[in-house]
N, C-alpha and C positions, 0 to 999 in steps of 0.2 A: 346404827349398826345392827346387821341382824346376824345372828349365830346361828351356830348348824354343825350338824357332827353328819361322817359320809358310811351311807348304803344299810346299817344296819342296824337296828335296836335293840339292845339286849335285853332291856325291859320286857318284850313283846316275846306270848313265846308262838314264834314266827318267824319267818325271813322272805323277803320279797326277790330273793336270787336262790331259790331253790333249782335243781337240774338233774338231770339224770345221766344214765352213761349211753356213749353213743352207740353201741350194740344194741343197745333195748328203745334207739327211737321209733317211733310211729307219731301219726301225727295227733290220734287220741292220746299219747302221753304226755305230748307239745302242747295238748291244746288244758288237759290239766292243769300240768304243772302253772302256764302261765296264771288260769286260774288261782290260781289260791298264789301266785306271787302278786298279782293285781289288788287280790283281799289283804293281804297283808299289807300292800305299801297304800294302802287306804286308812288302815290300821294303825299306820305310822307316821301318814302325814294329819291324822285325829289327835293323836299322842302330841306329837308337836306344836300343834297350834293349841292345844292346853294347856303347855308347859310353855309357848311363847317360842318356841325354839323356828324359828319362822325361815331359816337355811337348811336347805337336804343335799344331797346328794348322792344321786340315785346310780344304785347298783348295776354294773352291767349284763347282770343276767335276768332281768327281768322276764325276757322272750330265749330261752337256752338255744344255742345252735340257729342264729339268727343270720347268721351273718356267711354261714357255713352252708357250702351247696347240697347238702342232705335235708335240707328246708325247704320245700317246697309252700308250706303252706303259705298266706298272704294272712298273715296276724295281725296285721294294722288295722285291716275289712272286717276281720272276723271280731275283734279285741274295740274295734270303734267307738261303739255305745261307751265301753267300761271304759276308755285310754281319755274320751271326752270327757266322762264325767268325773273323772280323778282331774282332769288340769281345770275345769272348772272350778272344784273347790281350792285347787292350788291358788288361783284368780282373787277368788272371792277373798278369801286371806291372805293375799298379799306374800306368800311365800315364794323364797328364792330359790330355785335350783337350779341344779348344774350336775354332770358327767364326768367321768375322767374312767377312758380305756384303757384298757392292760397294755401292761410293758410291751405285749410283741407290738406295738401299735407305733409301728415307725417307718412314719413318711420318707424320709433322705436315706433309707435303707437302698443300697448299691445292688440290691436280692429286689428281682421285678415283682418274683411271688410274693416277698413278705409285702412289697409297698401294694399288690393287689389285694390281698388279703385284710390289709389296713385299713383299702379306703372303704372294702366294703363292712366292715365292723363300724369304720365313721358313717357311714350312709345309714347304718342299721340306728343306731344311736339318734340320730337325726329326725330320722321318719319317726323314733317313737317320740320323739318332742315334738314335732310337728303334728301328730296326731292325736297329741293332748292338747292341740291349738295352742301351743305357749308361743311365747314371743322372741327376739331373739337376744335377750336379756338370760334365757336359761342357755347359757354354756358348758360347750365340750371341751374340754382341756387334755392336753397330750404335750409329750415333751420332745424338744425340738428335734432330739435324736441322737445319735451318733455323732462321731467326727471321722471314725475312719484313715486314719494318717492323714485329712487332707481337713483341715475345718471350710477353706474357702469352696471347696467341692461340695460337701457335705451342704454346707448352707445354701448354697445354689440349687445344689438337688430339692430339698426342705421347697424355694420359694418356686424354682420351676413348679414340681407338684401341686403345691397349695394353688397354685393358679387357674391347674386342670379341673380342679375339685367343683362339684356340682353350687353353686348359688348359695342356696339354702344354706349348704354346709357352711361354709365362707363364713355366713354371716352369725355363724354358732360358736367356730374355734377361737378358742385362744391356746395360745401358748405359756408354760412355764418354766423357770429355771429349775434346774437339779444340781446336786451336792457335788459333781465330778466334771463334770461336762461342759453344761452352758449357765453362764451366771446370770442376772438378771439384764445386767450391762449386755452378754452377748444376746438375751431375746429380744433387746429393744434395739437391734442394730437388723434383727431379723424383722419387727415391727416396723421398721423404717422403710425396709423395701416394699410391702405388702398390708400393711396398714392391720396391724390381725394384734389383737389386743393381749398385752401378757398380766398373767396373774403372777405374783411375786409371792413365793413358798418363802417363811421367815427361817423354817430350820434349813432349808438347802442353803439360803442365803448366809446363813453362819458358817457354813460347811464349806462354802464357792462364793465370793467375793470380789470386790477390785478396792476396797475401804472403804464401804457406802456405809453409815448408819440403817437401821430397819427403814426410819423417817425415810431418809435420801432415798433409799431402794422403792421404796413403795410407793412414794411418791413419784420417783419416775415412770415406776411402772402405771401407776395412775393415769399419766399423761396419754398414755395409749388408748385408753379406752372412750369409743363418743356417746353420745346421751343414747344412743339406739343400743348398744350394749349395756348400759344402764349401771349402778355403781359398784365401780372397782371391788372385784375378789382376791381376797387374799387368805391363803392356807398357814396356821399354823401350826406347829409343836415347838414340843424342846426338844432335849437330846437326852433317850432315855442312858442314866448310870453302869458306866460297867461294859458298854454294849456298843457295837461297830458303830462310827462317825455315822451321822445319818439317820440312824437308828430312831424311829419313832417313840415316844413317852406312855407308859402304860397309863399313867392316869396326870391330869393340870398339874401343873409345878405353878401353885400362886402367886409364889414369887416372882417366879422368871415372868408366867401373865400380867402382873403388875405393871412390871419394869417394861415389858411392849407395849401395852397401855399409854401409859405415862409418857414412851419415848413416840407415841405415834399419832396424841389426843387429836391434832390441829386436821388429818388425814381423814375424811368419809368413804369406807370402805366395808362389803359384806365380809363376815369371817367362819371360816371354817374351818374348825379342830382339827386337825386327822390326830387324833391320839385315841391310843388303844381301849377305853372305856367306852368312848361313843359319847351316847349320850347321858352319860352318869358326869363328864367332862366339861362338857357342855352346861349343863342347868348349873353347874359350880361355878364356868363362867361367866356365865349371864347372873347369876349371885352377884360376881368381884363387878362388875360391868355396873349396876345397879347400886353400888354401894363404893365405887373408891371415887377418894376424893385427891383432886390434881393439884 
């Protein structure tokens, strides 16, 4: 298993999704900025592979206003040398990464603009994986969407779309379940049409269900994915105290990690924290990882 906390390091004083505001773009500010985000998640993925933490997931503001028609530049061309030699050391160390784009990022959206806006954020996302020569083992993850009073509609929309989508892409996305919407059971019924691999979030899964244990869930969800997508991701948190259903964990709850652990040992799967310390979270679980006994 390898562990991993997503986009940011608060160890580091840095950030690899720095941006500025769109009145003041130019393309010397684009081409800054991305600088020193490139230095920084170089910075981060050094940090990581010294502390073992061998899962990232990278932030999507790497390239600011990428995806948005005030870009002209071709950052990919320009950024080559640097985007190369960051996925080589990814390579060389055996590190997993993976994406996941903001909420407006919805395919089955019934709004043409929002679903054109979408696919070009997915494309942006893409091309910089692609240009770090990675494989198609580094995945984008987005949520299957809406339901819109109609879920049969909705998920038609979801698989029409996903069909138009450029190749490359296809072979990046997976999908995930969320806390209100779609459970695990409904992205693997979305997997069934279209073959597109889902990662199984263990707090949405507590939150949205059909009675699966973590095991059963993750394990189904497992089934989706083929040796070209490489070993099963799976997100987790707890549910932080006090605080709306859903709601992300400020820092490991041991225990609750134990108890996942323990109920999921027999499962080979990458993991990744989303919990609010990052990676202070993280090296505590790769500690419990390291040290519990089944």
């Amino acid at each position: 298993m390898k562990i991993g906390y997503p986009c940011i390091n608060r160890s580091l004083a840095c950030t690899a999704g720095s941006t500025f505001r769109m009145a003041s773009y130019s393309e010397e500010r684009l081409l800054e900025t991305v600088r020193e985000n490139l230095n920084c998640l170089e910075k981060m993925l050094a940090f990581n592979v010294n502390h073992n933490l061998l899962f990232l997931r990278l932030g999507s503001g790497i390239v600011p206003f990428a995806s948005h028609s005030i870009c002209k530049t071709d950052w990919a061309f320009r950024f080559r040398r640097e985007l190369r030699s960051l996925g080589s050391f990814i390579k060389r160390y055996e590190l997993r990464i993976s994406m996941h784009p903001d909420q407006f990022v919805v395919l089955n959206s019934p709004d043409d603009g929002v679903v054109e806006r979408s696919i070009a954020e997915l494309d942006y996302h893409c091309r910089l994986l692609d240009t770090m020569g990675l494989d198609s083992t580094a995945k984008i993850q987005i949520h299957a969407g809406g339901v819109y009073s109609d879920r049969y509609s909705a998920v038609q929309r979801f698989v029409d779309r996903y069909q138009l989508l450029d190749s490359n892409l296809k072979k990046r996305l997976v999908i995930e379940n969320d806390e209100r919407l779609y459970s695990v059971k409904d992205c693997i019924e979305i997997s069934r049409k279209i073959r597109i691999p889902v990662i199984a979030d263990s707090l949405h899964h507590e939150c949205l269900n059909n009675g699966e244990s973590w095991k059963e869930a993750l394990e189904a969800a497992g089934k989706t994915w083929k040796k070209k997508d490489g070993i099963p991701m799976v997100d987790y948190s707890s549910q932080e105290k006090n605080r709306k259903k859903g709601n992300h964990a400020t820092s490991l709850n041991s225990r609750h990690f134990r108890k996942f652990l323990r109920e999921t040992k027999d499962l080979d799967f990458d993991l990744m924290l989303e919990i609010k310390d990052k990676e202070k979270s993280a090296l505590k679980a790769l500690r419990i990882l390291n040290t519990i006994k089944y």
